[in-house]
C-alpha positions in Angstrom: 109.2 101.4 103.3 106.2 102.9 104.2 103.3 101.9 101.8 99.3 103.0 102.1 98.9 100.3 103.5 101.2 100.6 106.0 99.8 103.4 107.0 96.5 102.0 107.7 98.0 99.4 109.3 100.0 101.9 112.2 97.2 103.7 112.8 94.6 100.2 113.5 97.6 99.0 115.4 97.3 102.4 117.6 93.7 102.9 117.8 93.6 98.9 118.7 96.2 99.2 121.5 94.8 102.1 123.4 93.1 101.5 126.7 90.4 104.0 126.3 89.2 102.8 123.3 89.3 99.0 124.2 86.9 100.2 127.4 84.5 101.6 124.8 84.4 98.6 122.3 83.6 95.0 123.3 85.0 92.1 121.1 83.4 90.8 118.1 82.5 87.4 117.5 86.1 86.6 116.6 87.6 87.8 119.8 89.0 90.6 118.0 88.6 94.6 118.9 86.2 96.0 116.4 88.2 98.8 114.7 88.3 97.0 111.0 89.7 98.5 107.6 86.7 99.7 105.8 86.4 96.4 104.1 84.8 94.8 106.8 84.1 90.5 105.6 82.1 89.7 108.3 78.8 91.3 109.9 79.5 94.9 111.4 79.7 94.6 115.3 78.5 97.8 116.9 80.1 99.7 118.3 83.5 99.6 115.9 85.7 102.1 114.2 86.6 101.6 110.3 89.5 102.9 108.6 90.0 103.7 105.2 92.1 105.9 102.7 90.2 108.0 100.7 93.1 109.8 98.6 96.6 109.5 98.5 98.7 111.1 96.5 102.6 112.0 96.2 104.3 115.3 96.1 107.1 116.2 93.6 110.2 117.0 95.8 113.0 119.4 95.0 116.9 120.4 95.9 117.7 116.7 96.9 114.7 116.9 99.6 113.8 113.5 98.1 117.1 111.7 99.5 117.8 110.6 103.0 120.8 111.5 104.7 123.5 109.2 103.0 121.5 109.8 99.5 121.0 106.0 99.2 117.5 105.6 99.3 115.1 108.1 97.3 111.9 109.2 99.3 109.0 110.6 97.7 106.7 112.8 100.1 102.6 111.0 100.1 99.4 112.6 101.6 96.8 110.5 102.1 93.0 111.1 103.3 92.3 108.4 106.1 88.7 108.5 106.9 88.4 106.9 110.8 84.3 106.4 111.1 82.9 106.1 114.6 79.8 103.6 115.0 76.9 103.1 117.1 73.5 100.9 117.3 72.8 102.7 120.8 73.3 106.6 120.5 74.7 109.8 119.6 76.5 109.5 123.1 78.3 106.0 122.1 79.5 107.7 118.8 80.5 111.3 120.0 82.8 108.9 123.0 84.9 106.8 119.9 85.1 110.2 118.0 86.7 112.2 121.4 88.8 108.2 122.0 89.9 108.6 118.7 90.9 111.8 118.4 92.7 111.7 122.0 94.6 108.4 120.9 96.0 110.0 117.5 97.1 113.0 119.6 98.9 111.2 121.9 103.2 111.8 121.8 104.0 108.0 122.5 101.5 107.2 119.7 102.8 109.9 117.9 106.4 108.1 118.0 104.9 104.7 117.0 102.9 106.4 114.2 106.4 108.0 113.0 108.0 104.4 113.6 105.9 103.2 110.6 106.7 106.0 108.1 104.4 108.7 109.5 105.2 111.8 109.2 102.7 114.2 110.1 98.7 113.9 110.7 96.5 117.4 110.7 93.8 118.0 112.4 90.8 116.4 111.4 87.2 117.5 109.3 84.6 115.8 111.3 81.1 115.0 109.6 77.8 113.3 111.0 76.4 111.1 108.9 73.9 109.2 111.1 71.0 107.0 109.7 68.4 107.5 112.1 65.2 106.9 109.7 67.2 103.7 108.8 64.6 101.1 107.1 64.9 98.0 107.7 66.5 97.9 111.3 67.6 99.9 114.2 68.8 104.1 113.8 72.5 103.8 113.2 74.8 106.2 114.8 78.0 107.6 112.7 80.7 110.3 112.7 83.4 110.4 109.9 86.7 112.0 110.6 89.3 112.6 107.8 92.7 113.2 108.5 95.2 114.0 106.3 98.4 112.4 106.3 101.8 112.5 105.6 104.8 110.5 105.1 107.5 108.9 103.2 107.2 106.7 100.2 110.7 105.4 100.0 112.5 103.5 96.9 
């Protein structure tokens, strides 16, 4: 069953496991690679990636499209809005490298099959904003690009 959360989950899972990213990042205080859901309980570590859904919504299916093959389980098509925001304390550079990581990982086929693994359907291209704080008060300029993606895949009963 794949969930929202699932979702969020497979695609941490990804961005965490890939080799480009990890040379990128260094580890946070808790030994862990800094790509966090949104909800971050500790202090930021920068650089770090942050994923959150921003919408997610399902679709009304049709002609049985709804039903697996065996028409036991019922699936209901979702689209979500994951945001995936690139952060740096250093520069423009740091960020724009974790948004062309990022965008390379998601586009890879074997993490394509892992991301389809957990439910995954589909991911589109993503809308890319810059959103960096560089007149920031108190503190150092702070370095951000925001991609949205949207998704899709299977909500299953």
């Amino acid at each position: 069953m794949s969930t929202i959360i699932g979702v969020k989950a497979a695609i941490i899972d990804v961005l965490k496991a890939d080799q480009t990213l990890q040379s990128l990042l260094t580890k946070d205080a808790n030994g862990n690679w800094p790509i966090y859901h949104s909800l971050v309980q500790q202090r930021i570590h920068k650089p770090c990636i942050t994923v959150e859904d921003v919408a997610d919504q399902g679709e009304v299916s049709g002609l049985k499209d709804a039903y697996d093959y065996d028409v036991v389980k019922r699936r209901q098509w979702q689209h979500a809005v994951i945001q995936i925001d690139c952060w740096s304390g250093r520069s423009a550079e740091e960020r724009d490298q974790l948004q062309i990581a990022v965008q390379k990982c998601l586009l890879n086929g074997s993490n394509q099959v892992t991301l389809r693994s957990s439910g995954i359907q589909s991911i589109q291209d993503p809308t890319i904003v810059t959103l960096d704080e560089t007149q920031r008060s108190p503190g150092a300029p702070l370095w951000r690009k925001s991609l949205r993606y949207r998704v899709f895949y299977f909500l299953e009963e």
